[in-house]
N, C-alpha and C positions, 0 to 999 in steps of 0.2 A: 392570368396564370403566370405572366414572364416577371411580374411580381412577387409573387409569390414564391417564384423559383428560386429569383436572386436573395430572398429574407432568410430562406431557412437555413444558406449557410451560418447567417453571420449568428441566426439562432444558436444554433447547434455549438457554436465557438463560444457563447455569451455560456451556456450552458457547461461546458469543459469547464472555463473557465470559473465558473461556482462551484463545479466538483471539485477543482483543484486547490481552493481556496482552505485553510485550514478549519477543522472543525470547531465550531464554536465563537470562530474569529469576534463575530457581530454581536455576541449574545452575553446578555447581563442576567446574571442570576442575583435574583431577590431573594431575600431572605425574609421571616415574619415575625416581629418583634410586638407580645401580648402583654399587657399589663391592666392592673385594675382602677389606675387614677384618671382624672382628668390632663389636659394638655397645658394646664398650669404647674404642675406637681412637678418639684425635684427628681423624679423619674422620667418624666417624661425629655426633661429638656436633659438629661442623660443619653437618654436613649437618639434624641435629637444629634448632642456632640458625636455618637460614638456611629452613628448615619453619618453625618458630616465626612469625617477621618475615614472611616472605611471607603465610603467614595470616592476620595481624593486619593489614598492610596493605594488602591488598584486602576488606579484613571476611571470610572465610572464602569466597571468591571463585574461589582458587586453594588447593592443595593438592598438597604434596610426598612422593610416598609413598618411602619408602626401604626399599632393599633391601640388605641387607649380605651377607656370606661369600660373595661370587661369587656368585652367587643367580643373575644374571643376565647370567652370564661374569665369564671373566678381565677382565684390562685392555687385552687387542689385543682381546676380543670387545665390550665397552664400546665402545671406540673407535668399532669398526665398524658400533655399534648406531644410535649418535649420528649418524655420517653418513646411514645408513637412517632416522632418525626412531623409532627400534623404544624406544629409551632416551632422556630428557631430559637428563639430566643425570649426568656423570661425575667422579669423578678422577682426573688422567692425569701422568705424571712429565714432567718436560722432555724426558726423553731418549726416551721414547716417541712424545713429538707429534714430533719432530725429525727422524723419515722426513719430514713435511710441508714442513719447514724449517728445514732443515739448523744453520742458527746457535742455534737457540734449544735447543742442543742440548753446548754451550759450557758451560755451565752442570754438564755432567755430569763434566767432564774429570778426572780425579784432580789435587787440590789445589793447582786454580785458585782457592781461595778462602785465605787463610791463616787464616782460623778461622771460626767460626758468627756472631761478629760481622760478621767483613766481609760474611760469607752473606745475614745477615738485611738489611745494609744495601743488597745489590745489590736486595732484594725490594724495597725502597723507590724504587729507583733510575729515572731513565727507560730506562736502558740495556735493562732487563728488559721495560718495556714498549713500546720499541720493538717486541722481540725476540718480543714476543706479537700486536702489531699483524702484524707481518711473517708470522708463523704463520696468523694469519686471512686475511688476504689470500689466503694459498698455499692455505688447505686448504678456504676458506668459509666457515668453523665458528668459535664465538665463544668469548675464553677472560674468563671474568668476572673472577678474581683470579688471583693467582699469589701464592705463600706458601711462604717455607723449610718442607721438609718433616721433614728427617732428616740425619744424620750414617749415615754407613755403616760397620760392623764386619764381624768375621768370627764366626759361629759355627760351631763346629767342634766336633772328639774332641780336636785337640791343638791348644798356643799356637802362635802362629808368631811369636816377636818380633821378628825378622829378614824381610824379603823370602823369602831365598834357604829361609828355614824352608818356603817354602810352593811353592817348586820341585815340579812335578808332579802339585801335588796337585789334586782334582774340586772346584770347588766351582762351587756352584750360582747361576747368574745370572737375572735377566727376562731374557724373550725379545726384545732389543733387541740392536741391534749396539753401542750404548755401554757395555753393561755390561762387555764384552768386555776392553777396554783396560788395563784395571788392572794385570787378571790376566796377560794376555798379557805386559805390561809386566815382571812379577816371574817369569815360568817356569810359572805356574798354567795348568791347565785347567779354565777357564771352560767348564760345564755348561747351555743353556738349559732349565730347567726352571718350569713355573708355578707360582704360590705354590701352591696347594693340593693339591700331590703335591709338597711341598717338606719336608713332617715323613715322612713313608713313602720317600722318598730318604733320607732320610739316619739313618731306623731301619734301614732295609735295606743300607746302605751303600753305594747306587748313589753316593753324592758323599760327600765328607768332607768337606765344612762348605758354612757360605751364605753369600753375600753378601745383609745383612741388618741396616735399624736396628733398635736395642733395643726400641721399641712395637710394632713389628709383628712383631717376633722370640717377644718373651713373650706376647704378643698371640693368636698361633699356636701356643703353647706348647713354642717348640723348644728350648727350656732342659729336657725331657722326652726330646730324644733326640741332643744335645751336651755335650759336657764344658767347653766354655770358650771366651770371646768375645776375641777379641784386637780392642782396642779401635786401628783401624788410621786411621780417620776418613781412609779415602779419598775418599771422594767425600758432596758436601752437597748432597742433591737437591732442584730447586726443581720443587714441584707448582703445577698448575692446573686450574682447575674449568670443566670443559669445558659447552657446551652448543649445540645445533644452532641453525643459521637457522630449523628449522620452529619453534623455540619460539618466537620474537622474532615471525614472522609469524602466530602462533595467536592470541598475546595483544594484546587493545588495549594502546594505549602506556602508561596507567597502571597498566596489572599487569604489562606487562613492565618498568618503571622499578622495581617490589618485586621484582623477578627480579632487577636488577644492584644492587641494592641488598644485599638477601640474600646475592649473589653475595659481597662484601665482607664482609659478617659472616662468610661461611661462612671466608672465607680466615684471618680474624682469629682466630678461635674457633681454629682445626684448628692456627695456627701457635701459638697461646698453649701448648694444652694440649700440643703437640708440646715445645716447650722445657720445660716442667715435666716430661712426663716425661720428659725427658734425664738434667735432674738429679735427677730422685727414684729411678730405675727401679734403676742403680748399688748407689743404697743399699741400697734396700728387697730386692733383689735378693741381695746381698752379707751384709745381714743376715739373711735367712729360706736362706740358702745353697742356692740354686736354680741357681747356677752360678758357674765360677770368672769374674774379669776380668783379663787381664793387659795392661799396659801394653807396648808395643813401641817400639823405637826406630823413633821418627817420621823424624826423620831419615835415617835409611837408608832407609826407603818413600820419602819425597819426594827422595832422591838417585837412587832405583833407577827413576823413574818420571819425574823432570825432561824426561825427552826428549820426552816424549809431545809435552806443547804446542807446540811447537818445530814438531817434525814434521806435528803437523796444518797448521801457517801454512803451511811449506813446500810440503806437498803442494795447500796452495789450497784445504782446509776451511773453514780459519776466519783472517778477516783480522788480520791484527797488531795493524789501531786496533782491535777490538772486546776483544782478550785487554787491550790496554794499558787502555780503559776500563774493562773491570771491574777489573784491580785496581789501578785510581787510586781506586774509589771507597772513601769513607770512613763 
């Protein structure tokens, strides 16, 4: 008992002195960062940097847990997560957020850009972050960077080096209504299928090819159930790193300032390593003979497809200065 009697002071004090202690002192809040590639992919070792940075700039304060392969949905279920709070942080393509806001959506149009150059330089551009402010406004929800993501080809059983080659044929789109347009544009049936029943589509031969860039193509490994990429460089999709208002309001201001901070790394990293593999994938590809590449007249896609842009201004999509902005910029 005379044990007993002497412990409970020093209890009682050890006890004060936790109450006294500030709230939170100890405690690291995680954050959950969802996307749909593998732990190879230029997102992921993004998402990687911008964990990195945030850690170190709050002293281990905050913490980014990442989930990769759909883990925690597609990209419409990400989306939806983020508006729920359910997920922090996502990847999402232009043409995705563009139910939100329509313009920033422009971006997706088949060869509105005339190369990866001009692409990379609209990323720099203020046009684009208008086009991202405009997005926030509309939807709530905050986009941290925006970053050239890809060049788009086709993988497939056969070439199409022609438009008219690919007349009829299934191929497999996101589940967006811009992906649409291409295809529609050259005679194709455009399929909306998810990436992750997009290799079992097309072993089973529900669709005849994908629309698909080269890293997340090999990435997914569907050089395993296609015979050939027709290198068509329709569309050059500009990504963004999406994240909710509950994050901004969870965090004090100076862990959310290593949030958009990191936000910036993360863009930087995903679009470095994206353009390397553009040009390394080709080779390495070509030499370990994992699939064929054919080169197509580009011209003839961009003559068989010239209408499109035309017709959105027409119809009162997308205004004329905004198509004339982007490509004035240099």
């Amino acid at each position: 008992m005379l044990k007993h009697g002497r412990a409970a002071p020093v209890a009682l004090a050890a006890a004060a002195c936790l109450a006294l202690a500030p709230a939170g002192a100890s405690a690291q809040t995680a954050l959950k960062f969802g996307h749909i590639v593998d732990t190879t992919h230029p997102i992921h070792l993004g998402a990687t940097a911008m964990n990195d940075h945030v850690s170190r700039c709050t002293g281990g304060k905050v913490k980014i847990d990442i989930f990769p392969n759909a883990q925690l949905g597609n990209e419409s279920a990400l989306n939806d997560q983020i508006r729920l709070g359910g997920v922090d942080f996502a990847n999402s393509g232009a043409s995705f957020l563009s139910r939100n806001h329509p313009h920033l959506g422009i971006s997706s149009l088949p060869y509105i850009f005339r190369d990866r150059n001009h692409a990379i330089a609209f990323v720099k551009s203020p046009v684009l972050r208008e086009l991202m402010d405009g997005w926030e406004k509309s939807a709530g929800q905050i986009l941290l960077s925006g970053y050239y993501s890809a060049a788009f080809h086709v993988f497939a059983q056969d070439p199409y080096p022609k438009p008219e080659d690919m007349k009829g044929k299934k191929i497999r789109v996101p589940d967006a209504p811009a992906w649409l347009v291409f295809y529609k544009a050259i005679g194709a049936n455009p399929v909306p299928i998810a990436l992750g029943d997009t290799y079992l589509a097309l072993r089973q031969g529900v669709v005849d090819g994908t629309n698909m860039p080269l890293a997340v193509g090999f990435s997914t490994k569907l050089n395993e159930v296609t015979k050939v990429i027709t290198m068509t460089y329709h569309q050059m999709e500009m990504a963004m790193l999406l994240t909710g208002a509950h994050v901004k309001s969870r965090l004090p201001a100076d862990q959310w300032q290593c949030v958009v901070e990191g936000g910036k790394i993360y863009g930087e990293v995903a679009q470095r390593e994206i353009i390397r593999g553009e040009d390394e994938l080709r080779v390495d590809a070509t030499k370990k003979n994992l699939i064929k590449f054919v080169d197509p007249d580009l011209g003839a896609y961009r003559q068989a497809t010239a209408a499109i842009i035309a017709e959105k201004v027409k119809a009162g999509e997308f205004p004329q200065a905004l198509v004339d902005r982007i490509q004035a910029v240099k």
